[in-house]
N, C-alpha and C positions, 0 to 999 in steps of 0.2 A: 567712073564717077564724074568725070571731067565734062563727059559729053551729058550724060543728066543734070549736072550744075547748070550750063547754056541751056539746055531745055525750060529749066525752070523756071531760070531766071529772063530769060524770052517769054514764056508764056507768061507771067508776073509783070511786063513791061522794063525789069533794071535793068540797067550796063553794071560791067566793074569795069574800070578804066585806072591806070597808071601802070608801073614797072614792078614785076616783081622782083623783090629786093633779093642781091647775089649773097649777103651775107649766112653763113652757117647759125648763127646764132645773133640773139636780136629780139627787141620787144613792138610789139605793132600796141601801143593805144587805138584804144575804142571806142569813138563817141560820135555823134551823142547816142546816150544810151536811154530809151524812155517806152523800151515796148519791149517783148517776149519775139516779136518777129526782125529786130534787132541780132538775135543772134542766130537767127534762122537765115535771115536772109545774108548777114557776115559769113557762118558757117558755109554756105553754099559758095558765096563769092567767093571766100578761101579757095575752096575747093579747083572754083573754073580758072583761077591763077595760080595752080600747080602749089598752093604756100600747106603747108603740113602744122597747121596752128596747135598748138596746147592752151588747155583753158584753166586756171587753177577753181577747183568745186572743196567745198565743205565735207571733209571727209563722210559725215555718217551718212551724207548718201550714196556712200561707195560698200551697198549691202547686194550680197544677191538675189537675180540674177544683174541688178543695173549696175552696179561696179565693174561688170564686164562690157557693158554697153556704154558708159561712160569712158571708161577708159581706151576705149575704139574710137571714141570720138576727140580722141588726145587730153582728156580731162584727166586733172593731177591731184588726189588728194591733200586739203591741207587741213590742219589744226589750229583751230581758231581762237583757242584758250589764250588769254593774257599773257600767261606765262611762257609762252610759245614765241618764236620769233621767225615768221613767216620771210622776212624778208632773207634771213641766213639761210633758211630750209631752201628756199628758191635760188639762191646766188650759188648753193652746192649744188644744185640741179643742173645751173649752168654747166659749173668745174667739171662735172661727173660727163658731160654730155658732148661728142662729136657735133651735134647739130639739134637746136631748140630753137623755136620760134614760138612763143608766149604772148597773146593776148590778152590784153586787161583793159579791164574797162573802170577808167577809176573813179566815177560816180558809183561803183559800186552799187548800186542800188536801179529800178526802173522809176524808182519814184523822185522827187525834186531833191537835190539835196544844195545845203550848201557850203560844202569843202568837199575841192576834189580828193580821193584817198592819193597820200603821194608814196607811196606802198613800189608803185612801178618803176619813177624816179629816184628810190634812193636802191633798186635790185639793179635798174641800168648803169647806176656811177659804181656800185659794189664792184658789178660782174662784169664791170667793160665792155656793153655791149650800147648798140646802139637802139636809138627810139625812131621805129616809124608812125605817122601820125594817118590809123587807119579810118576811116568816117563810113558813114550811109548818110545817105541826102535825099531823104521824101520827097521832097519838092521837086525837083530834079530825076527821081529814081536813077539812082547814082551811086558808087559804092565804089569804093579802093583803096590804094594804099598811097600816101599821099608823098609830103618831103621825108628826108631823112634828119634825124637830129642826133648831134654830139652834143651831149649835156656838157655846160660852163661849170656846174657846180653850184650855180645861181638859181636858186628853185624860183626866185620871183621875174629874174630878167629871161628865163628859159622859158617862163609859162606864158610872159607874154608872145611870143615867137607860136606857144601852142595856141591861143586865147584867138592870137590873127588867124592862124590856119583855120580853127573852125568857127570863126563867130559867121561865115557866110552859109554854113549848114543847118540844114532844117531837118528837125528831132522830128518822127511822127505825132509826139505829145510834144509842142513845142513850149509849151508851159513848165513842164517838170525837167527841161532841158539848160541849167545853169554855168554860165560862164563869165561870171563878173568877177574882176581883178582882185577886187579889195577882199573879197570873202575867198582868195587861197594865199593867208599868209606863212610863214614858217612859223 
């Protein structure tokens, strides 16, 4: 898979560049997030740097035969009901787990939003794990995995630390690509 990942992504023009992280367990953030080839072309980088990512998907589409196809692609059924609490379902995923590495992308959405979901920061202070800050950069065709971050506990002085890392990346929709301060408050 490794050598069709560099194929691909050579014929497509991208690099992935940076370290892959030694940790067993660990969350990669994913942004910016504004296109469908966003995770096509993450998925594939994953791949050409040996990282085994899990993606959390909405359970009902885990029907067959694609719940088998999904879940080959490290995709995790979740339950997205109110009364659900995603982020406990996830921080047992951790406990239960030798080795996970989980990717989110907390714009959740391709479209523009304006609050990032803080869904990833409050499962990496639960589950003790740490945050890498993963990007794609259009402009550049560029993709990796970036610093390492130990959460302060401080979701507003932490995100600006995130805010620096990618305000220099370029969303393929750079319009629907939000990262203004004031609109991630607690």
């Amino acid at each position: 898979m490794r050598l069709l990942s560099r194929f691909l992504l050579w014929l497509w023009g991208w690099k992935i560049i940076g370290d892959t992280p030694v940790e067993k367990k660990y969350i990669i953030v994913v942004a910016p997030h504004t296109s469908m080839w966003d995770f096509v072309i993450g998925r594939i980088g994953f791949y050409e740097k040996g990282i085994n990512v899990n993606v959390l998907i909405k359970k009902e589409l885990f029907w067959f035969p694609l719940g088998y196809i999904i879940k080959a692609f490290g995709g995790i059924p979740v339950e997205r009901s109110r009364n659900n609490s995603t982020v406990e379902y996830v921080c047992k995923i951790f406990r239960q787990r030798d080795e996970i590495v989980l990717g989110i992308a907390p714009e959740g959405t391709r479209k523009k939003v304006t609050n990032w979901k803080r869904g990833f920061y409050h499962i990496a202070m639960r589950a003790d794990v740490p945050v890498y800050l993963g990007y794609i950069d259009y402009k550049q065709k560029i993709g990796g995995v970036g610093p390492r971050m130990i959460l302060t506990g401080n979701y507003q002085e932490d995100f600006k630390q995130i805010e620096l890392f990618y305000s220099d990346k370029s969303a393929k929709f750079p319009e629907n690509f939000n990262l203004t301060p004031e609109t991630h408050t607690v």
